[in-house]
N, C-alpha and C positions, 0 to 999 in steps of 0.2 A: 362421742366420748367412748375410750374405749380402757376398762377398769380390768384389774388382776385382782379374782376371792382368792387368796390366800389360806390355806388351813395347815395347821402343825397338825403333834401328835394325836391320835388317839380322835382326832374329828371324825374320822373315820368309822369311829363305833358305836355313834348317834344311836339312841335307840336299845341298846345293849349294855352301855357302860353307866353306870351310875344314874338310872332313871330318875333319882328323888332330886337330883342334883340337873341333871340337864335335860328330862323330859322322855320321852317315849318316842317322839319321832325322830327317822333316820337321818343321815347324809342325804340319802337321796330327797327328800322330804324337803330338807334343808335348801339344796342345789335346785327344785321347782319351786321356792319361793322366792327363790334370789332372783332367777329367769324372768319369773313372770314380773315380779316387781323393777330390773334393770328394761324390758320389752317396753311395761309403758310409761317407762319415762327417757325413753330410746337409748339408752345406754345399750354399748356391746359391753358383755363380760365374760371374763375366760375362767374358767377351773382350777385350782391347783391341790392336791393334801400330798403331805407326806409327813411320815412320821423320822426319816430324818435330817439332819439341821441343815448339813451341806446341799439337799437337795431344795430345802429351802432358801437358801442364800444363791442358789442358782436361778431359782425361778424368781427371784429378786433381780436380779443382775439380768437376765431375759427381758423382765417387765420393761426397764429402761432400755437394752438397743432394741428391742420390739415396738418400740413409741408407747406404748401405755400411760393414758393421762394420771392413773392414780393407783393405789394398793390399797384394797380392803383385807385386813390382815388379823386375821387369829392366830399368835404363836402357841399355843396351846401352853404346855410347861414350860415349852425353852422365853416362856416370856419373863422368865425368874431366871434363868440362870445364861441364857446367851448372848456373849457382848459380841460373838460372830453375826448373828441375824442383826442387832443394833444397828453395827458399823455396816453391813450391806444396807438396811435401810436409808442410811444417813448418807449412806456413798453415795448412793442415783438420787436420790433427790428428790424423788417423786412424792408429790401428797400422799400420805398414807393413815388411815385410819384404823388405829390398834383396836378388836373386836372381842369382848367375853359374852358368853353366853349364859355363863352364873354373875352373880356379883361378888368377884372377888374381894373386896375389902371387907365384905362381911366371913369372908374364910379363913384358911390358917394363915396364921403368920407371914409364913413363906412367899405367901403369894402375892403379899404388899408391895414385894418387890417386882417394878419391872424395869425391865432393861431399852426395852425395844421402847418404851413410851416418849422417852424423849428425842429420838426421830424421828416422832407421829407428829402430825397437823392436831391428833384428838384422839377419845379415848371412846368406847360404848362399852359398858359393862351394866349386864343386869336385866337387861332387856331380851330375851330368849332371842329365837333367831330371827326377831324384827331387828334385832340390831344391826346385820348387815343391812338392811334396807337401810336404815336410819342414817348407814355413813354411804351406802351408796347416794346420798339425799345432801348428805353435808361435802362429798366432793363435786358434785354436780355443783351445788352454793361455791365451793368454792374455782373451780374452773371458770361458774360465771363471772365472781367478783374478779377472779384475774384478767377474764376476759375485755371485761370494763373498764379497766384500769391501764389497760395499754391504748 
């Protein structure tokens, strides 16, 4: 199986950006727990950040002609305000699991809203950055249930 972490804005500044809020450890911190946690459950998985959107909707549109089974996906802000990343999710088709590392429903307003979630197979929000694990865990479930099923 072979999975795309997706990261928007400002993932980038793990560690620096608002520690009471997202914690003290880095991206890179981030990207060896994802490694070690996709290694033994054999998963391959590939890297992605950017902080802007069309670069993101490219590595979307990659993901599917590159065969990638699934998208673990944190849009960072543009998960409130981008119907561009939505519609690339919704385009390829790929399972995708939208990823917060705060619990946004417990935030402002704003950020009740997302755009990208109803593209997604599922949501993880609240769970620091076990939460990528968590959906690299529920695509793997669901690959197998597909798998089954045919």
């Amino acid at each position: 199986m072979k999975l795309l972490v997706l990261n928007g804005p400002n993932i980038n500044m793990l560690g620096i950006r608002e520690p009471e809020i997202y914690g003290s450890k880095t991206y890179d911190d981030l990207l060896k727990l994802i490694s070690a946690h996709a290694e033994a459950r054999g998963v391959e998985v590939e890297f992605c950040q950017s902080n802007h959107e069309g670069d993101l909707v490219d590595a979307i549109q990659r993901a599917y002609f590159e065969r990638f089974d699934g998208i673990v996906f944190n849009p960072g802000a543009y998960t409130h305000t981008s119907v561009a990343i939505a519609d690339a999710v919704k385009g390829v088709g790929l399972p995708t699991i939208e990823v917060h590392i705060s619990d946004v429903s417990k935030r402002e307003d704003f950020r009740q809203i997302s755009y990208v979630r109803s593209a997604c197979i599922g949501t993880i929000a609240g769970k620091g950055f076990d939460g990528y694990n968590l959906a690299i865990d529920r695509l793997v479930e669901w690959k197998e249930r597909d798998a089954g099923s045919n």
